[in-house]
N, C-alpha and C positions, 0 to 999 in steps of 0.2 A: 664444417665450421673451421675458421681458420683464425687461431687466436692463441695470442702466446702470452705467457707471462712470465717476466725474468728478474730476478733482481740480485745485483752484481755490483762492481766497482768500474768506475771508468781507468782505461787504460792509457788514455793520452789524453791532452787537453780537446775539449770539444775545435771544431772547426765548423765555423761559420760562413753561410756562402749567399750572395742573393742573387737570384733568378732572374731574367730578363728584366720581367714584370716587376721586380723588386718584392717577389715574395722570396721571404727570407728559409734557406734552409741548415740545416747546422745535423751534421755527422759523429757519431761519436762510435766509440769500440768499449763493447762491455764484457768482462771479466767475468763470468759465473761457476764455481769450484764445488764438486760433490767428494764426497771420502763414501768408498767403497768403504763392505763389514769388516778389509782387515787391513782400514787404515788406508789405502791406498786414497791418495791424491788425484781428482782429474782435472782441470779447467779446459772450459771449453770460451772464444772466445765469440763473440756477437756484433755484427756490423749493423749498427742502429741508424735509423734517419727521423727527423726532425721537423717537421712543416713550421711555418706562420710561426703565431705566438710562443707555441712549444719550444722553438728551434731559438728563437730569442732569449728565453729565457734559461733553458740549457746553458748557452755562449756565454750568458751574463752570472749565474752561479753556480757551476758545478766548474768541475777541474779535474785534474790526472787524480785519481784515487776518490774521487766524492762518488760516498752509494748513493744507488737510486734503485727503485721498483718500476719495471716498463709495462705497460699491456700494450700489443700492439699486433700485426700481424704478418706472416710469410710472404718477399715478395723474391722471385728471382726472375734478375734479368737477364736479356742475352743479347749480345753484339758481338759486332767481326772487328777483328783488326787482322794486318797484312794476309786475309783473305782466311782469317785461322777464327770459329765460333769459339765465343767468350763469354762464361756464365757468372755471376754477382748474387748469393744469397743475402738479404739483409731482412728486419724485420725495421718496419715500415710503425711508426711510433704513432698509439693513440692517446698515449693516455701515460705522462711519466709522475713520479713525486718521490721526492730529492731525501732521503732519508736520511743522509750526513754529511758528514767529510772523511777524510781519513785520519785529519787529524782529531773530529769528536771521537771516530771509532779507539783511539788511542787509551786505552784504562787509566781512568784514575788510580795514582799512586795509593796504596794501600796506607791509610791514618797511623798504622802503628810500624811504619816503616821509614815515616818521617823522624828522623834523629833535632833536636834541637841543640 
């Protein structure tokens, strides 16, 4: 089975792209961060793709820092340039939903810390 599930922050704005065919595809790079038992820090970061309606709506509301939850699945590809093979891991998007912004993620000011 090949099935991933991430959910992270976008790290640049999405990039939108349309295919010969005019099917539309849109790319994005996601941010996903664990803390080790003593503290430690990792992020790792994820090269996502976008088909059709998905990629549409990606481009049209999400941005540099908006979370989201992806299901989607492993894909690597490979190609040559100046005669040297060239590998691409990305996860290939089935399935996204937009869980904020960075600026919802932002805390509300605590009520007793408002001075009038």
């Amino acid at each position: 089975m090949n099935r991933v599930f991430l959910m992270g922050r976008l790290g640049q704005d999405p990039e939108l792209k349309k295919t010969q065919t005019d099917l539309a595809v849109c790319t994005i790079t996601v941010a996903t961060t664990e803390f080790s038992k003593d503290g430690e820090k990792k992020t790792e970061w994820h090269k996502c793709v976008c088909w059709g309606k998905n990629a549409e709506n990606v481009a049209k509301y999400l941005k540099k820092g908006s979370q989201a939850a992806i299901e989607g699945r492993i894909q690597t590809r490979e190609w040559e340039k100046d005669g040297e093979k060239r590998y691409s891991t990305e996860i290939i998007v089935n399935h996204i939903e937009f869980v904020g912004t960075k600026e919802s993620a932002t805390p509300e000011p605590n009520i007793e810390e408002i001075h009038f």
